[in-house]
C-alpha positions, 0 to 999 in steps of 0.5 A: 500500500503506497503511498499513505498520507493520513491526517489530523487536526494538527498534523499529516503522515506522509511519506518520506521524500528524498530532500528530507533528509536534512530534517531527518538528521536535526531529529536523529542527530540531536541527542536532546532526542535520541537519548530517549530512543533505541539507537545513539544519535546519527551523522547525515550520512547514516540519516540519509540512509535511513531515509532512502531505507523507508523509501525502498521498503515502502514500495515493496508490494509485501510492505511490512513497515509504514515509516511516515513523516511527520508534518504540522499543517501549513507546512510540509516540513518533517518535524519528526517521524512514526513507524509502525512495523508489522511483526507476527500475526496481524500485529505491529510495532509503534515508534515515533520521535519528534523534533525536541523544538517542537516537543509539547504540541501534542504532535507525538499524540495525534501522529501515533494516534493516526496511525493506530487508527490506521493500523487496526482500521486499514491494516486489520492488525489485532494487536499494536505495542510499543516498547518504551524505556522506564524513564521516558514518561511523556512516552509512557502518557501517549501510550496511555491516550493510547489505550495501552496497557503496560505488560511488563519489563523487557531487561537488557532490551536495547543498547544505547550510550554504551549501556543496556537499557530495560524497556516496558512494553505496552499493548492495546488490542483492536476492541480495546482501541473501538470501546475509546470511540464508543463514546462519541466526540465532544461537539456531537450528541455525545455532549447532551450524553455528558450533560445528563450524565454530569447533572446525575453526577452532580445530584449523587454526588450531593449526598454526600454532605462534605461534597455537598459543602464544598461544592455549595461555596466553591463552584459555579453550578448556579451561575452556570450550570450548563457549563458546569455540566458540559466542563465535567464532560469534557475533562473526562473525555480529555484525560480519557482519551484525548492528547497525552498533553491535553490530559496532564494539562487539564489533570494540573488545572484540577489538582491546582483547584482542589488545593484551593477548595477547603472550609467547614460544612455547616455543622463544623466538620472541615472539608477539603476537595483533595481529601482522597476518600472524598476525592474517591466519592466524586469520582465513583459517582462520576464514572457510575453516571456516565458509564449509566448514561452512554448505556442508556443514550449511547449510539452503541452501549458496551458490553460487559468487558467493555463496561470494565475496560472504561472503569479500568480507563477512568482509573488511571487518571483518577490515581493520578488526581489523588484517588486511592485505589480507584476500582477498575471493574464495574463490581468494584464501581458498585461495591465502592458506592455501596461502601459510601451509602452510610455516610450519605444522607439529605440536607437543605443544601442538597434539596435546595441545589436539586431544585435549582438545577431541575426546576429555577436554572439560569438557562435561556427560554429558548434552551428550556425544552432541551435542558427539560429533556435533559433533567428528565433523562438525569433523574430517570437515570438516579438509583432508586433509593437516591430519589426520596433524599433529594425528594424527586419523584420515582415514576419507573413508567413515565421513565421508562416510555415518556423521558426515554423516548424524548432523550433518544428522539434527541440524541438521534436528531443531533446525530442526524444534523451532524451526519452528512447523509442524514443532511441529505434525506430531508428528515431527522429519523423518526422513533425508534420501532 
């Protein structure tokens, strides 16, 4: 298969051209780089011949190897390069390097990123790995945006530098990468997903009387609620599966806050939002609700090992905010707010936040039949016994006919308004049969 150009929202793959090889050599022969690569850093001679190499090779019509070059949009200029060399049955060998004066742009994400999808989509590998050394930790968080999964240390596997270096070997399988796109892009009706799912979330979580507190004095809710709603989204949709820079840029930003983010609730208990047991809280009511609304209004709901894989996800960023042993099955979800129901409890602060987000929200006139819809579909998504401290009402009937139907009615319409096709049949769909 030749030639491949592939393309992201910052940068192209393509393929390497003879008069790269002097910005293949700025790459190759900065130490800046190489010092975390497999190889020692190399002369132009040994750049031009790695380059006229790829280029051989990639006209072979039993191609195993697709070297590509690495260029931002407006430019065709190499800034680095990704290999991904097909080892086995129906697997493959991720690499990449960028230039050190272009590191944190997010190049390395969306280029591996690129030709994963290739790989497993184009290609039909089963099976993509990458082996990275123990240091390397910008490489160990594109791997995880990634979706690997790290298997184990290989020692003595290289020979850099005049010294054997150990590396970890990390691997992400076909149905683990399509369970990352089950849950839609941000800007699509997985955005109304997330909302029901962050006021869910939102409603859960205020049980719990020292979350309650916090989020009382210190958050936005009622001056914004639809962003608020719409930023919980995003930042689980971002440290999920977003950019590796994105993830650890948003990870800070929240970290910072929460250090902020202390006081006393009402009866004097002191609170503080970095507190790890009330971290965990937050957290399990986060992943219970969205794992609950993708399953409800998602386009393809996942089955029960996919379920476990996104608790497994959301765990790897929830340790790094400060959550102590996040669970990463769906049992363990469970069994974890099972653990917090004695600490729960109604409050006027919870009564009064829930009545305000479902019934007085600043939320323009014309915004109010789909954010009705949406506090609808939230409530309707609540368990059972968190109804009566909130005093919301359970009616399985109307839940289960009138408010599914309306949030699915919705989420198919701006489905249908974001798909081309569906532009062209002079309809949105109709319901369900």
């Amino acid at each position: 298969m030749y030639p491949i150009r592939l393309s992201g929202e910052k940068i192209s793959l393509r393929e390497f051209r003879p008069d790269d090889v002097g910005a293949v050599h700025a790459v190759v022969g900065d130490d800046r780089v190489t010092s975390w690569l497999s190889f020692e850093s190399r002369d132009r001679t040994q750049a031009e011949t790695m380059v006229y190499g790829a280029l051989k090779r990639a006209r072979d019509p039993r191609r195993s190897e697709y070297y590509l070059a690495v260029v931002p949009h407006g430019s065709d200029e190499l800034v680095g390069f990704v290999r991904l060399a097909l080892d086995g049955v129906a697997a493959g060998k991720l690499g990449y390097a960028i230039g050190a004066d272009h590191w944190g742009r997010g190049y390395a994400s969306e280029a591996t990123e690129l030709l994963v999808e290739f790989g497993f989509e184009t290609l039909r590998l089963h099976r993509i790995s990458a082996a990275i050394g123990p240091d390397n930790t910008a490489s160990i968080a594109v791997a995880a945006r990634l979706g690997m999964s790290y298997e184990g240390r290989i020692r003595h596997h290289v020979l850099t530098n005049g010294q054997w270096r150990d590396s970890l070997l990390y691997s992400v399988l076909i149905d683990e990468w399509r369970r990352r796109a089950a849950f839609g892009e941000p800007g699509t009706a997985a955005d109304w997903e997330h909302g029901a799912a962050g006021l869910r979330a939102l409603l859960l979580q205020s049980l719990h009387p020292l979350a309650m507190a916090a989020v009382a004095a210190h958050s936005g809710y009622r001056g914004d609620p639809w962003g608020r709603l719409r930023r919980t989204g995003h930042f689980l949709a971002v440290t999920t599966y977003g950019p590796a820079d994105d993830a650890e840029a948003a990870v800070e930003r929240i970290r910072a806050v929460h250090d902020r983010v202390r006081g006393k609730a009402a009866d004097g208990t002191p609170y503080s939002a970095s507190d790890p047991h009330l971290l965990r809280w937050v957290h399990l009511a986060e992943v219970d609700s969205f794992l609950a609304a993708h399953q409800r209004y998602g386009a393809r709901p996942l089955d029960p090992d996919e379920c476990d894989g996104y608790v497994a996800d959301t765990a790897v960023v929830a340790a790094r905010l400060g959550v102590l042993d996040p669970p990463v099955t769906v049992a363990g979800l469970r069994a974890g707010l099972a653990s917090y129901r004695p600490e729960l409890r109604s409050s006027p602060e919870a009564r009064q936040a829930a009545r305000f987000l479902l019934l007085n929200p600043p939320v323009p006139l014309l915004a109010r039949p789909a954010y009705g819809v949406l506090t609808a579909a939230a409530v309707g998504l609540l368990p059972r016994w968190s109804r009566w401290p909130l005093r919301l009402p359970y009616l399985p009937v109307a839940e289960a006919t009138v408010v599914r139907a309306a949030g699915d009615a919705l989420t198919r319409t701006i489905r249908w308004a974001l798909t081309p096709n569906g532009a062209q049949s002079g309809a949105p769909p109709g319901p369900a049969r």
